[in-house]
C-alpha positions, 0 to 999 in steps of 0.5 A, a space after each residue: 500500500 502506498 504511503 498518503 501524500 501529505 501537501 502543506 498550505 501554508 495560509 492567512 495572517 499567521 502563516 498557518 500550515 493547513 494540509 490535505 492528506 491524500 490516498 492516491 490509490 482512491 482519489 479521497 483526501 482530508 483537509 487538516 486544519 483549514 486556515 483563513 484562507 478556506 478557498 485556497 484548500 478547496 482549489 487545491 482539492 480540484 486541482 489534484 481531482 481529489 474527492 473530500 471526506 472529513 475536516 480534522 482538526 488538531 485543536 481548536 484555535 483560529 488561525 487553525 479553524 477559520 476556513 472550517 464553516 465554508 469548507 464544511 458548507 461547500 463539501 458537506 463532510 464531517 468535522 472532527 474535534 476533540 471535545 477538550 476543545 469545544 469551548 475553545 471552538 464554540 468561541 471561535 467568533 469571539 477568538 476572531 473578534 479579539 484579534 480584529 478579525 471577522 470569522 463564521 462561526 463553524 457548525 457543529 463537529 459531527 465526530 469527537 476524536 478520542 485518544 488511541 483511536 484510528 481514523 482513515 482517509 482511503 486505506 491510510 489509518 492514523 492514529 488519534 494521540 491526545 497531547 494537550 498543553 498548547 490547548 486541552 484539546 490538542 490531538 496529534 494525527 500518527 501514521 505512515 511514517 508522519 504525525 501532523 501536530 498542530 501547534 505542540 511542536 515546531 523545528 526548535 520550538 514548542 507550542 506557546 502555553 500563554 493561551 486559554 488552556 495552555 500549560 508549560 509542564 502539560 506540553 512537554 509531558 504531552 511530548 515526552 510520553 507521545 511523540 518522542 518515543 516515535 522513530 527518529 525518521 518520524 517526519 513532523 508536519 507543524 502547525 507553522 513553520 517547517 517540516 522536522 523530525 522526530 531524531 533531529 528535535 529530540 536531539 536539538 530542541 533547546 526545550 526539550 533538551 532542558 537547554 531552554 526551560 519552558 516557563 
């Protein structure tokens, strides 16, 4: 079986790394977190004649739920959400309005994603890891050689724990116990910024090699 294409979009005011996760075999594709800018998801997903089928979401903060209402109208499919992370995306108007910005409200997600579970795109299954500390609700997506994780880690940094529901000690447990233990050649796609590896940060993240101690 082939491995699922992984296409980075990288979008909006906070240059937010959406992605489509692709099985080439079947044509069918997940958006991941669809940012600011939904359309440019929806134009991608016609360029490459792929066939939409769910909406998941690492966690629920705007720059990574803005796009979700249009890609959920114009394509019909479920969104999946943790549920620590409902509060957090019930308010995501009110997340817009603090930063100045006008967002629509997203509909309900249909499906909450639980801790150890799988979820498919064609014949590739990912696995759901819950890594909360960023936001209650982050989750982690681990398959195939890949885990997209949001905003927990980034090449040289961590997720910043100053938001509602953020917690130093919470993150880097979360990283400890989840992603570390991953093969060093574990490909890291981040919510911002670029692709790293599971190896490359264990050995030189400065926060995570206590060079730099997360307040």
């Amino acid at each position: 079986m082939a491995p699922p294409e992984i296409i980075c979009l990288t979008n909006g005011a906070f240059a937010e790394n959406g992605y489509l996760v692709a099985d080439r075999a079947t044509g069918d594709v997940v958006i991941v977190d669809p940012g600011e800018e939904a359309e440019l998801f929806l134009r991608r997903v016609e360029t490459e004649k792929l066939s939409p089928q769910a909406i998941w979401l690492t966690h629920a903060h705007i720059d990574h739920i803005a796009g979700v209402a249009y890609v959920a109208r114009e394509t019909g499919v479920e969104i999946f959400l943790h549920a620590a992370d409902r509060q957090l995306y019930d308010g995501a108007a009110q997340q817009g309005e603090s930063l100045g910005m006008t967002i629509e409200a997203p509909p309900p997600p249909e499906r909450g994603l639980v801790h150890g579970e799988s979820v498919t795109v064609g014949s590739c299954a990912f696995q759901v890891v819950h890594v909360p500390g960023h936001s209650p609700g982050s989750v982690a997506f681990i398959g195939h050689g890949a885990a997209l994780v949001g905003d927990v880690l980034f090449a040289g940094s961590v997720g910043r724990v100053d938001l509602p529901g953020g917690d130093g000690s919470t993150l880097l447990r979360s990283i400890e116990s989840h992603l570390l233990p991953l093969p060093d050649e574990t490909v890291v796609y981040p919510g911002h910024g670029p692709s790293t590896t599971i190896g490359r940060e264990r050995a030189s993240n400065p926060f995570l090699t206590g060079a730099y101690p997360l307040a």
